[in-house]
Biotite code that builds the C-alpha atoms (Angstrom):
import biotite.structure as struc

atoms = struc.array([
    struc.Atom([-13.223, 31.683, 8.318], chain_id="A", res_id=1, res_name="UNK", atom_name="CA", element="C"),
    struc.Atom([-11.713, 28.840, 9.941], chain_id="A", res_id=2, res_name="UNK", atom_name="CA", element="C"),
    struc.Atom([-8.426, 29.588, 11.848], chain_id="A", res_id=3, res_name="UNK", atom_name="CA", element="C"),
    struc.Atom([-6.158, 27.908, 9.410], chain_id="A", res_id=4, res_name="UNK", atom_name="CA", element="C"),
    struc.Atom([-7.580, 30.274, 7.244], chain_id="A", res_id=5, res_name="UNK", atom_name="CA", element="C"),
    struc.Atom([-6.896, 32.921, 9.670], chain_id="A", res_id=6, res_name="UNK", atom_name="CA", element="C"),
    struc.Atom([-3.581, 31.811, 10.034], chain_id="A", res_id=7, res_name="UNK", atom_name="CA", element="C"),
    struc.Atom([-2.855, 31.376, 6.260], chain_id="A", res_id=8, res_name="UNK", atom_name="CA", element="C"),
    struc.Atom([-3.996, 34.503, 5.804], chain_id="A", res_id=9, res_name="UNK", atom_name="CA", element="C"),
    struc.Atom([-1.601, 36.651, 8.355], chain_id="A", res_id=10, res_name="UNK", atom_name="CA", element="C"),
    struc.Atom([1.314, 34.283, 8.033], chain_id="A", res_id=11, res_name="UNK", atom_name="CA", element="C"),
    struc.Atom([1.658, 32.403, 4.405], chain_id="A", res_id=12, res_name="UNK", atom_name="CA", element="C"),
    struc.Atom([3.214, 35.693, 2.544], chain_id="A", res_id=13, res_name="UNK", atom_name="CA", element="C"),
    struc.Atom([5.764, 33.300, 0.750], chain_id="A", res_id=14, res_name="UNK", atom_name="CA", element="C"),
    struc.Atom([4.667, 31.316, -2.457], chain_id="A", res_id=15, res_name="UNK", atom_name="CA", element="C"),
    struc.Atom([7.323, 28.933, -1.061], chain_id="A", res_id=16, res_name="UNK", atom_name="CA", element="C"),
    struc.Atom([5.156, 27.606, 1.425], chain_id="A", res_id=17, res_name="UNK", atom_name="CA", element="C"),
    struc.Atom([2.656, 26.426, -0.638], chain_id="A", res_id=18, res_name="UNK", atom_name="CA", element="C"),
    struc.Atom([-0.793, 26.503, -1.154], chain_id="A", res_id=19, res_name="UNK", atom_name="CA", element="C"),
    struc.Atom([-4.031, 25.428, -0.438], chain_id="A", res_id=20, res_name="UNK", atom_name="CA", element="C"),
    struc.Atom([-6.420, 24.424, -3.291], chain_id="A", res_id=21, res_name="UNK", atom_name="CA", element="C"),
    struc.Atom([-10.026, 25.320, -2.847], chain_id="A", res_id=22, res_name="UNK", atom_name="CA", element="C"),
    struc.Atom([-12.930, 24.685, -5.348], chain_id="A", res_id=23, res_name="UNK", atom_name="CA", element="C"),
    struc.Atom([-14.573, 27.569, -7.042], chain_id="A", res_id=24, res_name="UNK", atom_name="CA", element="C"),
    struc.Atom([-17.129, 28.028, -4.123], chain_id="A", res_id=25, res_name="UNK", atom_name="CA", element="C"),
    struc.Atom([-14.437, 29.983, -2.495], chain_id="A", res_id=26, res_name="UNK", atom_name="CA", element="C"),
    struc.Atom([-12.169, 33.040, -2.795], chain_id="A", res_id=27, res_name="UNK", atom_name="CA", element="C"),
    struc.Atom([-9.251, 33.064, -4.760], chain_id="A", res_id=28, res_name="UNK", atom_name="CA", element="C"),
    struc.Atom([-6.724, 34.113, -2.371], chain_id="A", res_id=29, res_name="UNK", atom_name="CA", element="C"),
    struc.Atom([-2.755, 34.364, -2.329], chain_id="A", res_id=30, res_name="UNK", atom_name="CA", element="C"),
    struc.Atom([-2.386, 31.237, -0.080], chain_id="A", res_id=31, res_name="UNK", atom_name="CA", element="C"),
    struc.Atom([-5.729, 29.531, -1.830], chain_id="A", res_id=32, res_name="UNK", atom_name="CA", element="C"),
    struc.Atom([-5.673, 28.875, -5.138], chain_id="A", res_id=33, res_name="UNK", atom_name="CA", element="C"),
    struc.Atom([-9.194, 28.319, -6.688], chain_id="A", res_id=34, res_name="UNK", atom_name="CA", element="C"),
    struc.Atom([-9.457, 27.326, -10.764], chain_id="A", res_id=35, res_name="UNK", atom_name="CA", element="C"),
    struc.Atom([-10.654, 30.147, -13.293], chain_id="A", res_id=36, res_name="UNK", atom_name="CA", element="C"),
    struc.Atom([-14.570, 30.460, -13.757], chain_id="A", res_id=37, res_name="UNK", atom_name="CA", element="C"),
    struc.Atom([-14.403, 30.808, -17.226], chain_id="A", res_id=38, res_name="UNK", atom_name="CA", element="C"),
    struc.Atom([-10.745, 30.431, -18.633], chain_id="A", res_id=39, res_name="UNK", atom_name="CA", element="C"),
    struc.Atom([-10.010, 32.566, -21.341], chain_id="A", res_id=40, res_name="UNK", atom_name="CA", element="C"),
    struc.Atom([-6.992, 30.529, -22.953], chain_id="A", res_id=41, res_name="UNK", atom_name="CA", element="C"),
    struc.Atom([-5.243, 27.241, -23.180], chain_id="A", res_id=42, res_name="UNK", atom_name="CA", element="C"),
    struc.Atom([-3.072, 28.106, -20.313], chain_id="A", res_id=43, res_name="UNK", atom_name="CA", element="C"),
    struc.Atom([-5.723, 28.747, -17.842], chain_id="A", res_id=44, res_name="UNK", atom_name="CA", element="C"),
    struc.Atom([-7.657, 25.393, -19.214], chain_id="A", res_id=45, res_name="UNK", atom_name="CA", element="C"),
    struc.Atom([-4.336, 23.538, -18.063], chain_id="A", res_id=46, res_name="UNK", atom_name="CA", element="C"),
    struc.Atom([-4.322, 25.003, -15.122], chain_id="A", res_id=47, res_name="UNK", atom_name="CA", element="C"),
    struc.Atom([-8.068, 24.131, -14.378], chain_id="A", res_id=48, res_name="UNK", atom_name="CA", element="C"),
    struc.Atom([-6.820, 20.575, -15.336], chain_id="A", res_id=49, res_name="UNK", atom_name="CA", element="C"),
    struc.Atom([-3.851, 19.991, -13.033], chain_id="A", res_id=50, res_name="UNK", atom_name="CA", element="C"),
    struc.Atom([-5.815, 22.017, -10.704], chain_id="A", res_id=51, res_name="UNK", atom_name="CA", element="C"),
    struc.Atom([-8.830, 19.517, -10.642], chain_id="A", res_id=52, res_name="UNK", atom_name="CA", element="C"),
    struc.Atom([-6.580, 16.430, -11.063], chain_id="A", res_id=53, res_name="UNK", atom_name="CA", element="C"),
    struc.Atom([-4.435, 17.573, -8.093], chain_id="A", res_id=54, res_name="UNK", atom_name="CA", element="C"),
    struc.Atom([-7.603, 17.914, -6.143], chain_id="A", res_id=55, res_name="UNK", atom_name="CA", element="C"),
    struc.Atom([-8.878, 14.236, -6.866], chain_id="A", res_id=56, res_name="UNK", atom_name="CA", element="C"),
    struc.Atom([-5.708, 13.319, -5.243], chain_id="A", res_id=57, res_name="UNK", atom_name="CA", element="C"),
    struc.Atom([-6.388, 14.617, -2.238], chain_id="A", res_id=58, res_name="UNK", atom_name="CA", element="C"),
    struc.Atom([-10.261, 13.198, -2.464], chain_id="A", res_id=59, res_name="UNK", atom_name="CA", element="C"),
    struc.Atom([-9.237, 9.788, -3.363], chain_id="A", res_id=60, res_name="UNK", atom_name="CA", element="C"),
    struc.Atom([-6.950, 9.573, -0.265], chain_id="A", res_id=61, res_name="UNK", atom_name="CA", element="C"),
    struc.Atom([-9.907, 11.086, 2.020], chain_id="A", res_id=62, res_name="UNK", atom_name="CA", element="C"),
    struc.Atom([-11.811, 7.658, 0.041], chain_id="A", res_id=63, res_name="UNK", atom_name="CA", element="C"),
    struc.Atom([-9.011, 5.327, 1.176], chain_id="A", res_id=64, res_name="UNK", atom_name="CA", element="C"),
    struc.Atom([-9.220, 6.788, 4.840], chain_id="A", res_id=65, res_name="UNK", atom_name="CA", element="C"),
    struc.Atom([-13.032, 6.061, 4.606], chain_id="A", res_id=66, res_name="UNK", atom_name="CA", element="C"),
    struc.Atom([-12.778, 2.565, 3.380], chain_id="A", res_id=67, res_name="UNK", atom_name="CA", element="C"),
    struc.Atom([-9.752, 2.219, 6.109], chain_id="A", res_id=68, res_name="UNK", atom_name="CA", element="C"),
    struc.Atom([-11.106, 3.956, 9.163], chain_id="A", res_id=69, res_name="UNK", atom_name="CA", element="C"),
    struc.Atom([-14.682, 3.047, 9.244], chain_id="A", res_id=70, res_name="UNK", atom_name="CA", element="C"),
    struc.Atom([-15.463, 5.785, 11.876], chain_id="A", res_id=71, res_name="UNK", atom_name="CA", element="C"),
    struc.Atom([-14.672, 8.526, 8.868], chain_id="A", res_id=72, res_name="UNK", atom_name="CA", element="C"),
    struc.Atom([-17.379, 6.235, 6.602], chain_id="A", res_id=73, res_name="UNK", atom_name="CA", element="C"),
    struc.Atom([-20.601, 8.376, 8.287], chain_id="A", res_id=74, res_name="UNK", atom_name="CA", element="C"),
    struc.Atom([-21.647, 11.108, 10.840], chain_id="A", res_id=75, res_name="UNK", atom_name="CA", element="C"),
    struc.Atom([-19.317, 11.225, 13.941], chain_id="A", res_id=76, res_name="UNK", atom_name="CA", element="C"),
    struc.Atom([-21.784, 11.771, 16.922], chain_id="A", res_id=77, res_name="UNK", atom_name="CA", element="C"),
    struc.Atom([-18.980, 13.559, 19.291], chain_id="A", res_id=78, res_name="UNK", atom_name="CA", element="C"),
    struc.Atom([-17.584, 16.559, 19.973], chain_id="A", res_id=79, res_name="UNK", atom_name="CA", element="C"),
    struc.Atom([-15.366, 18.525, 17.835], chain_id="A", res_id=80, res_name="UNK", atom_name="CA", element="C"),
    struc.Atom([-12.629, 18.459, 20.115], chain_id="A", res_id=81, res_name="UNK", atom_name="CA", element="C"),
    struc.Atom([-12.449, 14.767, 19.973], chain_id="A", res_id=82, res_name="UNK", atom_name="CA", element="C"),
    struc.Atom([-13.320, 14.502, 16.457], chain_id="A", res_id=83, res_name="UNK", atom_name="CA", element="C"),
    struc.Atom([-10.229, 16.707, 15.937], chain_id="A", res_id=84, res_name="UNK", atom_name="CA", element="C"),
    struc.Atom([-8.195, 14.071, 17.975], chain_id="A", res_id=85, res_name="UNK", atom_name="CA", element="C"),
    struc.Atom([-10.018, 11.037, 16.037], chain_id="A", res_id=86, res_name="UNK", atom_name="CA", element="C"),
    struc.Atom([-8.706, 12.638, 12.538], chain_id="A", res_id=87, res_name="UNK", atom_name="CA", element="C"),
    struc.Atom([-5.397, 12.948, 13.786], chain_id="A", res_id=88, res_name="UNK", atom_name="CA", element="C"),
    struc.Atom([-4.788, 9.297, 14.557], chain_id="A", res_id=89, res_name="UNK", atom_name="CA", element="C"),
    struc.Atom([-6.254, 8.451, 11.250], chain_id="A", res_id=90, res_name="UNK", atom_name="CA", element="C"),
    struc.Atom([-3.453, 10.423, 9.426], chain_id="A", res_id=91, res_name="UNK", atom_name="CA", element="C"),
    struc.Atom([-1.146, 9.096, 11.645], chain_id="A", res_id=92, res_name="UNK", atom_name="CA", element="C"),
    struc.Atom([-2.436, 5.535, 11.485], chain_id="A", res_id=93, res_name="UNK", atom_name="CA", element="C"),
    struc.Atom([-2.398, 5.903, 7.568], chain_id="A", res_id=94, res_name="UNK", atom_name="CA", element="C"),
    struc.Atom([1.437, 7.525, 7.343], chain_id="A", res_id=95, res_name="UNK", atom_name="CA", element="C"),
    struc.Atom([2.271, 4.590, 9.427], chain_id="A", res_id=96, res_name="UNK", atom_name="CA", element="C"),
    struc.Atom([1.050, 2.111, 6.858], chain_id="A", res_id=97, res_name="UNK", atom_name="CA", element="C"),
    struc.Atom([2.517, 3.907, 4.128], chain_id="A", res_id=98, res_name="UNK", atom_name="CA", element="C"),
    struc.Atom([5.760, 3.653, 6.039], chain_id="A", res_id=99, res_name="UNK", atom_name="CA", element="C"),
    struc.Atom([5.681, 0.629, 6.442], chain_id="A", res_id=100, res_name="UNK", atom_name="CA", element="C"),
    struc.Atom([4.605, -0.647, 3.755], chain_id="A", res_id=101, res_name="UNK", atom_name="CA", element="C"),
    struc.Atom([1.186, -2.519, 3.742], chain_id="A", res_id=102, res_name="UNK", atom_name="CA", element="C"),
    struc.Atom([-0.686, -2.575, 1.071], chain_id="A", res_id=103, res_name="UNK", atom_name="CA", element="C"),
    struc.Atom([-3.214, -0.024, -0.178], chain_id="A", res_id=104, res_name="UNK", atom_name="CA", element="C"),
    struc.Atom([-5.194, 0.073, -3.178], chain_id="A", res_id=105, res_name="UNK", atom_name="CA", element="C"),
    struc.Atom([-4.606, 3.255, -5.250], chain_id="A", res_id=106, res_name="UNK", atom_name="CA", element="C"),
    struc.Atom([-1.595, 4.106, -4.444], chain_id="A", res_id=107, res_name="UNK", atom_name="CA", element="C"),
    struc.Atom([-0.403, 7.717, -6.205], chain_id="A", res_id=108, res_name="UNK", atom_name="CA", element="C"),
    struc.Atom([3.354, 7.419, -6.137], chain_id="A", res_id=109, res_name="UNK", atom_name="CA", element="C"),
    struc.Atom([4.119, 10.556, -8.374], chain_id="A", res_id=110, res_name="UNK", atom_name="CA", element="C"),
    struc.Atom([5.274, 13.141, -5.984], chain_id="A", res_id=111, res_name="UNK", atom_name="CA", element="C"),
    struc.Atom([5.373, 16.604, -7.472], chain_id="A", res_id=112, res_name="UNK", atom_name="CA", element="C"),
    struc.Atom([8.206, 19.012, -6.738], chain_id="A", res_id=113, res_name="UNK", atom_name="CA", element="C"),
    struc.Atom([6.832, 22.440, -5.312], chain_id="A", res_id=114, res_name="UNK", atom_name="CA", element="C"),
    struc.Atom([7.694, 25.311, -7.852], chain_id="A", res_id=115, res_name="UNK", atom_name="CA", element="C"),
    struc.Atom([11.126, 26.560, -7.140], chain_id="A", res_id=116, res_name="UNK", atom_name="CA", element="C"),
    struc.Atom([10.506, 29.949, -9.194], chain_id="A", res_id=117, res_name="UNK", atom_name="CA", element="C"),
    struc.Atom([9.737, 32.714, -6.693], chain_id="A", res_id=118, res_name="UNK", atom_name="CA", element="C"),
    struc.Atom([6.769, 34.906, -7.222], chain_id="A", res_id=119, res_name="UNK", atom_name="CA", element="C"),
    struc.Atom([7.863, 38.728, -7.282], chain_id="A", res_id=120, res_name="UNK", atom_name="CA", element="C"),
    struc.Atom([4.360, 40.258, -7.573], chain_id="A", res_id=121, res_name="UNK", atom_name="CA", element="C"),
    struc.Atom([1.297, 41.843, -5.994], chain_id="A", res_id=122, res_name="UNK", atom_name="CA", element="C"),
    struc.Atom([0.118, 39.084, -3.008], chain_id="A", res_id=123, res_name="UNK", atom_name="CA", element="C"),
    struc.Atom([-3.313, 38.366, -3.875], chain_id="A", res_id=124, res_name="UNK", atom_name="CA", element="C"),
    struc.Atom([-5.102, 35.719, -5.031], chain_id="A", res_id=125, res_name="UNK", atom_name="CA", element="C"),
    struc.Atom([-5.562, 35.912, -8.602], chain_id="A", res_id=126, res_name="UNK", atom_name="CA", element="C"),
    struc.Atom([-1.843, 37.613, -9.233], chain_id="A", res_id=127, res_name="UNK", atom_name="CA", element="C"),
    struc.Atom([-0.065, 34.698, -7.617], chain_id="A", res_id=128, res_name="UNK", atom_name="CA", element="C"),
    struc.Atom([-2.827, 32.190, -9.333], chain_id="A", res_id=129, res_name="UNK", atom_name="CA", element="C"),
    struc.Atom([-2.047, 34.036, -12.986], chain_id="A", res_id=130, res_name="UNK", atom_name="CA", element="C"),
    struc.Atom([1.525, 33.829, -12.184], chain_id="A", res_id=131, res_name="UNK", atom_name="CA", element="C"),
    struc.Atom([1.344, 29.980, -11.614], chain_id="A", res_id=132, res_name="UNK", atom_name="CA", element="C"),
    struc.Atom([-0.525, 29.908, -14.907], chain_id="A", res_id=133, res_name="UNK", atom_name="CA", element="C"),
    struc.Atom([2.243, 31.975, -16.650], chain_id="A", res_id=134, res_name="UNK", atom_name="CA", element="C"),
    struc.Atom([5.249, 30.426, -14.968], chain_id="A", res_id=135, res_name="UNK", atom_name="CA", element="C"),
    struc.Atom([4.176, 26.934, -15.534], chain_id="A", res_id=136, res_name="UNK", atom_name="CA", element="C"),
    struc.Atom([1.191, 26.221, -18.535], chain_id="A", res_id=137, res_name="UNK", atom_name="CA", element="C"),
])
């Protein structure tokens, strides 16, 4: 419901774009891929796998900006508005260091490729999600 959803939703109608991973609490939908309840083969238990793993990423980095930007360690007592603004400078902040090269514990430095093969089917969630599955474990 929130408006990058929104706009996901009316404006991500290309695979090529890529995706946004959500945990099983949500929707399995064509621009957010969730992992399979109860997988039925190997293929769909490798894709709950990389899915997982490629959502610690993300998690661990959120960790780093914690232990970096102590403001992001508890509640933030503002408005969302600034919040929004406070976020922002965090990524930037962080992007910067990464630039530049200071030193961060962690670090992930495999960088994936997005998936090249296009995806000819039926645009909603859990075609595009089998189709990953199919086309790639």
């Amino acid at each position: 419901m929130s408006s990058i959803g929104r706009h996901l939703q009316s404006h991500n109608q290309d695979p090529q774009n890529g995706y946004l991973l959500g945990d099983s609490g949500y929707p399995c939908r064509p621009f957010l891929i969730t992992p399979f309840l109860q997988p039925r083969n190997e293929n769909e238990e490798r894709f709950n796998k990389a899915h997982i793993s490629t959502r610690n990423v993300v998690e661990r980095v959120f960790g780093v900006w914690k232990r970096t930007f102590h403001i992001l360690h508890g509640e933030i007592r503002m408005k969302p508005h600034r919040v929004t603004r406070i976020i922002v400078a965090c990524a930037v902040l962080h992007n910067l260091r990464l630039q530049w090269g200071e030193p961060q514990e962690g670090s992930d430095s495999d960088q994936d490729q997005p998936p090249t093969e296009i995806f000819q089917g039926t645009m909603d969630g859990k075609g595009v999600r089998q189709h990953i599955v199919q086309t790639y474990f």
